[in-house]
C-alpha positions in Angstrom: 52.6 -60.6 40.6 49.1 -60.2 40.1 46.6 -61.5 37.4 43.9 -60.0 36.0 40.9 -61.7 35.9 38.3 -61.8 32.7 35.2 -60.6 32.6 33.6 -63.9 31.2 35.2 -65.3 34.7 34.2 -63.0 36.9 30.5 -62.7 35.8 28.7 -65.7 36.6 25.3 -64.9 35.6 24.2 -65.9 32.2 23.7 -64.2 29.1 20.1 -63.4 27.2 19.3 -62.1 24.1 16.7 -59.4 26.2 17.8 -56.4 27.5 17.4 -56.4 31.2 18.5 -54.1 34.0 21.7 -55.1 35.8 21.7 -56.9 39.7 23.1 -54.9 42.4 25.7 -57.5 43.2 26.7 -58.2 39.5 26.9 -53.9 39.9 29.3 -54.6 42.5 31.3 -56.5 40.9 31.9 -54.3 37.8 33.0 -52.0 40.4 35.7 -54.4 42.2 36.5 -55.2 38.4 37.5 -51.9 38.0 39.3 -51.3 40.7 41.8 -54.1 40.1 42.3 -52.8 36.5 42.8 -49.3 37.6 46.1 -50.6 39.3 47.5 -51.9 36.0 46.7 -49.0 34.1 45.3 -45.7 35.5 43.0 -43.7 33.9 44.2 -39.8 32.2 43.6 -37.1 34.0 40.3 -34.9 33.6 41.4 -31.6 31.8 40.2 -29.1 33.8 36.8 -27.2 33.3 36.7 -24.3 30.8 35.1 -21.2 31.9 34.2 -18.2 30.4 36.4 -15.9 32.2 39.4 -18.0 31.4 41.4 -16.6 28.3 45.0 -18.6 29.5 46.2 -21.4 27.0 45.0 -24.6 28.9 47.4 -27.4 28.1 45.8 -30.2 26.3 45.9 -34.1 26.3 45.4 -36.9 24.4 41.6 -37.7 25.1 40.8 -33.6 24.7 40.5 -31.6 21.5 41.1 -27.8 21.8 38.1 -25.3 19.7 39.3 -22.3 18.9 36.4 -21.4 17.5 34.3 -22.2 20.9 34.7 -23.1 24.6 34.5 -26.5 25.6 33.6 -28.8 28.4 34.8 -32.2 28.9 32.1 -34.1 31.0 32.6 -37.5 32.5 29.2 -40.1 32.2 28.9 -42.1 35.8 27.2 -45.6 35.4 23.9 -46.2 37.6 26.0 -47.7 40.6 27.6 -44.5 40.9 31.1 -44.9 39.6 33.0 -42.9 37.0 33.1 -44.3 33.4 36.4 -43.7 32.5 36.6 -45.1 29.0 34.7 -42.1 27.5 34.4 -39.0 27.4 31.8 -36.6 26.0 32.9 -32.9 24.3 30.6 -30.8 25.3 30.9 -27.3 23.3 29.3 -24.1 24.5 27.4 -21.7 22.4 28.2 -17.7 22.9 25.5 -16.7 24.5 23.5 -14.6 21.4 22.3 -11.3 21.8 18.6 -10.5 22.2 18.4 -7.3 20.9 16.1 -7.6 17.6 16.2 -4.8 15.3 13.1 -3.3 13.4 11.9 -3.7 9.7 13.3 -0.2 8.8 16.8 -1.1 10.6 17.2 -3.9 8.2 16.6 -2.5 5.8 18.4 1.0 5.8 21.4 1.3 4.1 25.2 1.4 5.7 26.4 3.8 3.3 25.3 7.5 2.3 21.9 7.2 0.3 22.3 8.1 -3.8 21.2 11.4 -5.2 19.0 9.8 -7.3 16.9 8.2 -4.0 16.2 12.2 -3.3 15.6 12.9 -7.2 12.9 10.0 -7.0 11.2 10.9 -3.0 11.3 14.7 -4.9 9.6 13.8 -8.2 6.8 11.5 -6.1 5.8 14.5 -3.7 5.5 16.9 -6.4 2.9 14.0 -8.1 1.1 13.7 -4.6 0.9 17.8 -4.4 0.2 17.9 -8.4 -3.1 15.3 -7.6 -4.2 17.7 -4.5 -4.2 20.7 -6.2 -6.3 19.3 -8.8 -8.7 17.6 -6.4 -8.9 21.2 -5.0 -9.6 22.8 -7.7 -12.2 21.1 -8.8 -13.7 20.7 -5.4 -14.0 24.8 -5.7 -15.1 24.7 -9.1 -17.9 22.5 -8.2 -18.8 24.8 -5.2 -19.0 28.0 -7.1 -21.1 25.9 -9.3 -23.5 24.7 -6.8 -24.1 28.2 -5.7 -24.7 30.1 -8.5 -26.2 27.3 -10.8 -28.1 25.0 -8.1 -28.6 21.2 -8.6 -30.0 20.8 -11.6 -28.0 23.6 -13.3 -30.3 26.5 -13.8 -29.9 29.9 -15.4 -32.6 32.7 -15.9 -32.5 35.9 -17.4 -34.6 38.2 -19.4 -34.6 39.8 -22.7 -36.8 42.0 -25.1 -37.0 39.5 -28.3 -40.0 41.0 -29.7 -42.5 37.9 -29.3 -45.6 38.9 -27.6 -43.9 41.7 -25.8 -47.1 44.0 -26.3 -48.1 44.0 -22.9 -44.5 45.5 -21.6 -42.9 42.6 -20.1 -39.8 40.9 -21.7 -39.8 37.8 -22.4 -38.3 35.1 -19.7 -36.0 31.9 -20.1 -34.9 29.2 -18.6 -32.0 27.0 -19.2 -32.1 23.8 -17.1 -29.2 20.4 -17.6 -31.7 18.2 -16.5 -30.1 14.7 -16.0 -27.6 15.7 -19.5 -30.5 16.8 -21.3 -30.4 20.5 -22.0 -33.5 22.4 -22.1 -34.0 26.0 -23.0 -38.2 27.5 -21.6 -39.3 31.0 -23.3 -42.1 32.3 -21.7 -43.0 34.6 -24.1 -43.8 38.5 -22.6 -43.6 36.7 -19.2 -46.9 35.0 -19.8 -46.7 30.9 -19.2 -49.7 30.4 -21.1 -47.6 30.7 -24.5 -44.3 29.5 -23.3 -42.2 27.4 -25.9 -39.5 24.9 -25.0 -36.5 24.4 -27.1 -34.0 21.3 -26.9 -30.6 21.6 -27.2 -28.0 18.6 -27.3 -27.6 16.0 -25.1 -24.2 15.6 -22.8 -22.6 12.0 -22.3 -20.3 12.7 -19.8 -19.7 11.1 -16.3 -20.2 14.5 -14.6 -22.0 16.4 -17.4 -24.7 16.3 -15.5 -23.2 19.3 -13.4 -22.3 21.6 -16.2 -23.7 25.1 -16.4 -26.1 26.1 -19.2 -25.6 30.2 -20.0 -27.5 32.5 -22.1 -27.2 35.6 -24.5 -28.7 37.6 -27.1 -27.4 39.1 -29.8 -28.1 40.0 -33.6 -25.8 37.9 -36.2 -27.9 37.4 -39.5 -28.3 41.1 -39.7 -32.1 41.0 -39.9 -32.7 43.2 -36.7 -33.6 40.6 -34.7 -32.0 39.2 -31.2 -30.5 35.5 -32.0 -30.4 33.5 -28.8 -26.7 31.8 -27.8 -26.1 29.0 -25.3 -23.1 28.4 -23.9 -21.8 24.9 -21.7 -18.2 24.1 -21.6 -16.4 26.1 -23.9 -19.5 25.5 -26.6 -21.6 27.9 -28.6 -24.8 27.0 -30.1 -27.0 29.0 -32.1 -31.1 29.6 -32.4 -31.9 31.9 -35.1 -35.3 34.6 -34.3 -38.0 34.2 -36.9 -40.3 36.7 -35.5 -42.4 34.3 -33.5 -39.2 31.8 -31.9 -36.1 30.0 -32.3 -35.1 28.2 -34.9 -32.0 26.2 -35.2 -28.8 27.4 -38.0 -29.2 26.4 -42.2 -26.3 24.8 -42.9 -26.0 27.5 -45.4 -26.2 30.1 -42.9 -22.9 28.6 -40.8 -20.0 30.8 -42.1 -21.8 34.3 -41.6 -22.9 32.8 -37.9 -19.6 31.8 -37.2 -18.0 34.9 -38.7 -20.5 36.8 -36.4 -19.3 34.9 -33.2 -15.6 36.3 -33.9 -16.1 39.7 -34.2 -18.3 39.0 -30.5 -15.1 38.3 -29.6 -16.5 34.3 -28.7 
């Protein structure tokens, strides 16, 4: 009947408390160690390999635990002298391989249903704002042009008109209404001569764009005396210089309702 040795017998070398890297012979004798235990008791079997491509049940032992989740791999360590370490064994699991298609920002964040009526009531309502804001900026943009032509930069208007103030000579009387930097500015140049020309100033704009708004003139008799009264006209604005006989003055305060009661029957 054979006996098995002990390793304190069979390993002659002695012990220290540093690490060092086995002998070849003390390597060999592990081996033979082995060897002689294998005969008493023989090591399991190695489950076979899982693959992939294997769906079968695979039967299981007692060093092997089955995954259901994943595959697994059991995989046998070997010690430097080149023989098998039986007493453990390393589970190895394998990942399912991932897929490496990535998906784009808009994919993610799509919706997996049928979008709400109120997503089109809201897209609807925005475009109708963004068309809203371009027709304005159009408009304006035309309004501005039309402006630019007929007015010029600084807004200028010119006309003439018989006013009775050193007209003796046959020629009417000229103006000149200028919005010079906000400031408007009305020029006679009485019976065209420049000589005796007279400059009246009218009110002062405080706008950010005032500087581009038309200045208009007219004549027209509304104290009754006979006399042409000048009216100029900028943004929906009337303003009144009375004729004396020798220029424009500006309105009494007691002369207001019969002005204004004028400007309605002008239809202004």
């Amino acid at each position: 009947m054979p006996v098995l040795a002990r390793d304190d017998e069979l390993d002659i070398t002695p012990r220290s408390l540093v690490r060092h890297r086995p002998i070849l012979h003390t390597e060999n004798k592990t081996a033979k160690k082995r060897k002689t235990t294998s005969s008493v008791q023989p090591p399991p079997p190695a489950p076979p390999s899982l693959r992939a491509s294997r769906t079968q049940d695979i039967p299981t032992t007692e060093n092997v635990m089955t995954q259901p989740e994943a595959e697994t791999e059991d995989v046998i360590p070997f010690t430097q002298a080149g023989t098998r370490n039986d007493k453990s064994h390393v589970l190895v699991r394998k990942q399912p391989p991932k897929s490496t298609r990535r998906l784009s920002p808009w994919q993610r964040l799509r919706p997996q249903g049928p979008a709400s009526p109120l997503l089109y009531l809201g897209l609807g309502m925005f475009a109708m704002l963004l068309l809203w804001i371009a027709l304005n900026a159009a408009l304006n943009w035309y309004t501005t042009f039309l402006d630019d032509w007929h007015y010029g930069r600084p807004r200028t208007f010119q006309t003439d008109a018989w006013v009775g103030h050193n007209e003796q000579t046959g020629h009417p009387s000229h103006f000149i209404a200028i919005n010079l930097n906000r400031h408007i500015q009305i020029i006679e140049l009485q019976g065209g001569d420049a000589a005796k020309a007279r400059i009246y100033m009218g009110p002062q704009l405080y706008g950010a764009s005032d500087d581009l708004v038309p200045i208009t003139l007219r004549f027209a008799d509304l104290n009754n005396d006979r006399k042409p009264d000048m009216i100029v006209s900028f943004q929906q604005t009337q303003i009144v210089f009375l004729n004396d006989g020798q220029g424009f003055r500006q309105v009494q305060p007691t002369e207001e309702p019969q002005i204004e009661q004028a400007l309605h029957k002008l239809g202004s």
